[in-house]
C-alpha positions as CSV (number, residue, x, y, z in Angstrom):
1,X,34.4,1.9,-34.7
2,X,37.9,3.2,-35.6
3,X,38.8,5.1,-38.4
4,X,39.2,2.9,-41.4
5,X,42.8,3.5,-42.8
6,X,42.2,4.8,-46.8
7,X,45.4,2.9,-47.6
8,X,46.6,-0.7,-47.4
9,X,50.5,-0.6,-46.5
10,X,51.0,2.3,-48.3
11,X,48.8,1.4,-51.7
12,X,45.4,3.5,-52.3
13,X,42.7,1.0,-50.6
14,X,40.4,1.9,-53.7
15,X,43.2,0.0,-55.9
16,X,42.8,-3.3,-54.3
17,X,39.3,-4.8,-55.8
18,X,39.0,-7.1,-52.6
19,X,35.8,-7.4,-51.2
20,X,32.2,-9.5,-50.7
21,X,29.7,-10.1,-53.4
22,X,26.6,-11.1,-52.3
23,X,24.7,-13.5,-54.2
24,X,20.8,-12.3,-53.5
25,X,19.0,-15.8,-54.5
26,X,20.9,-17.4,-52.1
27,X,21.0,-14.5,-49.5
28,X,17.9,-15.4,-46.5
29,X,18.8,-11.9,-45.2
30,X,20.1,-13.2,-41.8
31,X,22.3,-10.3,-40.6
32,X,24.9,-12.6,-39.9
33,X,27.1,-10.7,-42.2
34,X,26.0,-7.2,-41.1
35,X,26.2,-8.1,-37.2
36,X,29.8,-9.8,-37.5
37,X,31.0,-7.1,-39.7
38,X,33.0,-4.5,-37.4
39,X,33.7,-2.1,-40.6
40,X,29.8,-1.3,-41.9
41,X,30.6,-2.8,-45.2
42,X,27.1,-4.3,-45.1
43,X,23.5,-2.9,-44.5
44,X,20.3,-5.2,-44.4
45,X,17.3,-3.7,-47.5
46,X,14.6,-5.1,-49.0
47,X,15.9,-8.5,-46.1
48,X,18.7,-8.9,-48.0
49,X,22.5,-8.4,-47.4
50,X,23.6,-5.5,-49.1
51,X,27.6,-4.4,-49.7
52,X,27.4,-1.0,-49.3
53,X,31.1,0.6,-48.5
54,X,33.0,-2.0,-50.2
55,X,36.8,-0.4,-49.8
56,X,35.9,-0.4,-46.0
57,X,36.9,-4.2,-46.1
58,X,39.8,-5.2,-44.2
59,X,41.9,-6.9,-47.2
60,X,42.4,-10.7,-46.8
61,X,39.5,-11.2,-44.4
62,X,36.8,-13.9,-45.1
63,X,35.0,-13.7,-42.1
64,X,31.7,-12.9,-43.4
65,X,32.0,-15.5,-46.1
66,X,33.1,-18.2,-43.2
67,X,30.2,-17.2,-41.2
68,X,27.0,-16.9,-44.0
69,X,24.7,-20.0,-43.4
70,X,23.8,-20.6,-47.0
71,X,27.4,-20.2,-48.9
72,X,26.0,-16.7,-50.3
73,X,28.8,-14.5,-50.2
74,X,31.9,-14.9,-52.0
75,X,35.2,-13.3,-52.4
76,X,38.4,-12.7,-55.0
77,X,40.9,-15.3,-55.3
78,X,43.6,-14.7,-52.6
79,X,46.4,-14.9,-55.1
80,X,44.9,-11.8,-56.3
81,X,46.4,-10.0,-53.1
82,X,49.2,-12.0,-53.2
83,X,49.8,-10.3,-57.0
84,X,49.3,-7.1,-55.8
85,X,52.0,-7.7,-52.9
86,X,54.6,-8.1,-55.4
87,X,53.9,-5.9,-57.8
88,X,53.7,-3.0,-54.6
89,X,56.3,-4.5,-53.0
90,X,54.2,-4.5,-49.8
91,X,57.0,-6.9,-47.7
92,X,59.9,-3.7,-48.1
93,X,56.7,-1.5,-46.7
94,X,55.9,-3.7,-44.2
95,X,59.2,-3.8,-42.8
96,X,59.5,-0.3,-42.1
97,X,56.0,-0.7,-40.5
98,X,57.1,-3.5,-38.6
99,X,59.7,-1.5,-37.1
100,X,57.3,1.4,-36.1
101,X,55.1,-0.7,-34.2
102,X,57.6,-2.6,-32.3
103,X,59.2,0.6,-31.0
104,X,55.2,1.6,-30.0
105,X,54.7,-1.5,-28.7
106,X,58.5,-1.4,-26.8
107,X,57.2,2.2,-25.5
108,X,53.8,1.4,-24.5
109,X,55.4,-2.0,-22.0
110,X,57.9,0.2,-21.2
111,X,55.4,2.5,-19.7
112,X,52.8,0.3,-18.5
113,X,55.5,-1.5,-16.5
114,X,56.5,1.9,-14.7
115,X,52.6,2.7,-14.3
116,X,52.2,-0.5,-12.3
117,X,55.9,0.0,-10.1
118,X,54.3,3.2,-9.6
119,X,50.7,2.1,-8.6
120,X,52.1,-1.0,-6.8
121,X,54.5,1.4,-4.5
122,X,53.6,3.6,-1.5
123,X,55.7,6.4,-0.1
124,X,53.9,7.0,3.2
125,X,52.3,4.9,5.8
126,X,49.7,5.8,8.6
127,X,50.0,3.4,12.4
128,X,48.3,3.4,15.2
129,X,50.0,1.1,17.6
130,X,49.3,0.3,21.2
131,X,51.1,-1.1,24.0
132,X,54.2,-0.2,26.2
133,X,55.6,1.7,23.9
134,X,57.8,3.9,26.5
135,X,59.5,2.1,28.2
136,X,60.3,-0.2,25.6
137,X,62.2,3.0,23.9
138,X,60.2,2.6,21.1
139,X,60.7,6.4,19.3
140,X,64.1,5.7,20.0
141,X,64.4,2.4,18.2
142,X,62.3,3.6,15.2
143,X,64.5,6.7,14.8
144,X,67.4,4.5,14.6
145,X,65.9,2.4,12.2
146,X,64.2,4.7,10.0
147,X,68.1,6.6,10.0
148,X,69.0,3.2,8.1
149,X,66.5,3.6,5.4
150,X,66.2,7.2,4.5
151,X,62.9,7.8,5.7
152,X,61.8,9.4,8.8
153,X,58.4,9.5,11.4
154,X,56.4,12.5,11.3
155,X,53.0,13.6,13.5
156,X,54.3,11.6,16.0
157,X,50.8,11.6,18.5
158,X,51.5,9.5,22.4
159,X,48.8,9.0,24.4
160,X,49.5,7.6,28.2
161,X,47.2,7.2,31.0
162,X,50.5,8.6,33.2
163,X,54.2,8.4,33.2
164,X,54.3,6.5,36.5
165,X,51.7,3.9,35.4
166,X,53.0,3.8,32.2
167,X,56.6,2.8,33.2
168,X,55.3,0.3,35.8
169,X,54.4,-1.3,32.6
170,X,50.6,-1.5,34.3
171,X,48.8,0.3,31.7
172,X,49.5,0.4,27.5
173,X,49.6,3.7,25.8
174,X,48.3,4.6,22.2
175,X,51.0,6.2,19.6
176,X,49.9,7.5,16.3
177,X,52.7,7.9,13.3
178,X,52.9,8.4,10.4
179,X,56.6,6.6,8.1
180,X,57.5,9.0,5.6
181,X,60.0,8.2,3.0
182,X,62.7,11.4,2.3
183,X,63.4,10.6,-0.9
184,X,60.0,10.1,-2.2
185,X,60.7,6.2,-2.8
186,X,58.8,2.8,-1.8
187,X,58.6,2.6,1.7
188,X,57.5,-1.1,1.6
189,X,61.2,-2.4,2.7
190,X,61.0,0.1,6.0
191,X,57.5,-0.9,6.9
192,X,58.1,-4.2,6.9
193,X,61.2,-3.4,9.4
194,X,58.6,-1.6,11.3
195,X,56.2,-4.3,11.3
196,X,58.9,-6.7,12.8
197,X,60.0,-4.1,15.3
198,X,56.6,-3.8,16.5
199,X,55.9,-7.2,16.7
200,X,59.6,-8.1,18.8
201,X,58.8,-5.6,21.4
202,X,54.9,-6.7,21.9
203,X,53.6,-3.7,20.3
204,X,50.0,-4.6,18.6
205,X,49.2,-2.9,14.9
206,X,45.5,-1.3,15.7
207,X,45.3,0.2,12.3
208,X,48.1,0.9,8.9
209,X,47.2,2.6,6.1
210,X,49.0,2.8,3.0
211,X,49.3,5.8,0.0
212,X,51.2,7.1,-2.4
């Protein structure tokens, strides 16, 4: 449970006379009260409901009351509270609270929506590609793209079977890269160039892996 505030917009909580009364002939000792309770204003002795930390009850609430099988707990008039509003004048208080938690509340989207850009974007990519990726120019073509988007291709790894049979176009070869972006930004726009570049010059994907 969180720490239950000692104040009620800014009035002592012990000042505000709102909270349950139990009525023990009625009371069958349930729990209903106790479980629903989320601010241990309640404890169950002798199988009865007992109120037991009174000023831990969250002004205005009724729950337990709306809850209790057999009508046995009761609470203050709510045009007690709505007395003690104006004589406090709670509404100027609120306002400034108002203000407070939008600008927390302003913050904590602000943040979350940069958390999830950040988590969403990846700044390096690992292939493995085969096919004829030679004598298609292939590192030439990806150098000129990658030029294009500020990134670059790093541990570039070519395996061929030979030069000759490779360039006959008679046998594929196996290239392992990894796309880098230079300016430590999403790469997801140069991938997908990649991807397409790949795919126009018969190059298959064998494996891409994505991090941050």
């Amino acid at each position: 449970m969180s720490k239950i505030s000692k104040t009620w917009h800014g009035i002592p909580r012990e000042e505000i006379p709102w909270y349950p009364t139990v009525n023990e002939e009625k009371c069958i000792g349930c729990g209903l009260c106790f479980v629903t309770c989320g601010r241990d204003v309640y404890e169950i002795a002798g199988k009865k409901a007992k109120v037991v930390n009174p000023y831990n009850c969250l002004v205005g609430c009724t729950t337990c009351e709306t809850v209790c099988p057999v009508g046995a707990i009761s609470f203050p008039p709510k045009e007690m509270i709505q007395k003690i509003e104006k004589e406090h004048a709670v509404l100027r208080y609120v306002q400034k609270e108002k203000e407070k938690k939008g600008a927390k509340l302003a913050l904590s989207n602000a943040r979350a929506k940069a958390e999830k850009i950040v988590s969403e974007s990846f700044h390096r990519a690992d292939f493995t590609v085969t096919g004829h990726i030679l004598e298609n120019g292939i590192p030439e073509k990806l150098v000129n793209l990658t030029s294009q988007c500020n990134c670059d291709i790093v541990n570039l790894q070519l395996e061929v079977p030979s030069l000759k049979v490779c360039y006959e176009k008679k046998a594929p070869s196996v290239a392992k890269f990894t796309l880098v972006s230079q300016e430590f930004k999403d790469i997801s726009e140069c991938k997908e160039k990649i991807d397409q570049l790949l795919n126009n010059n018969n190059i298959v994907i064998v494996e891409q892996k994505k991090s941050s």
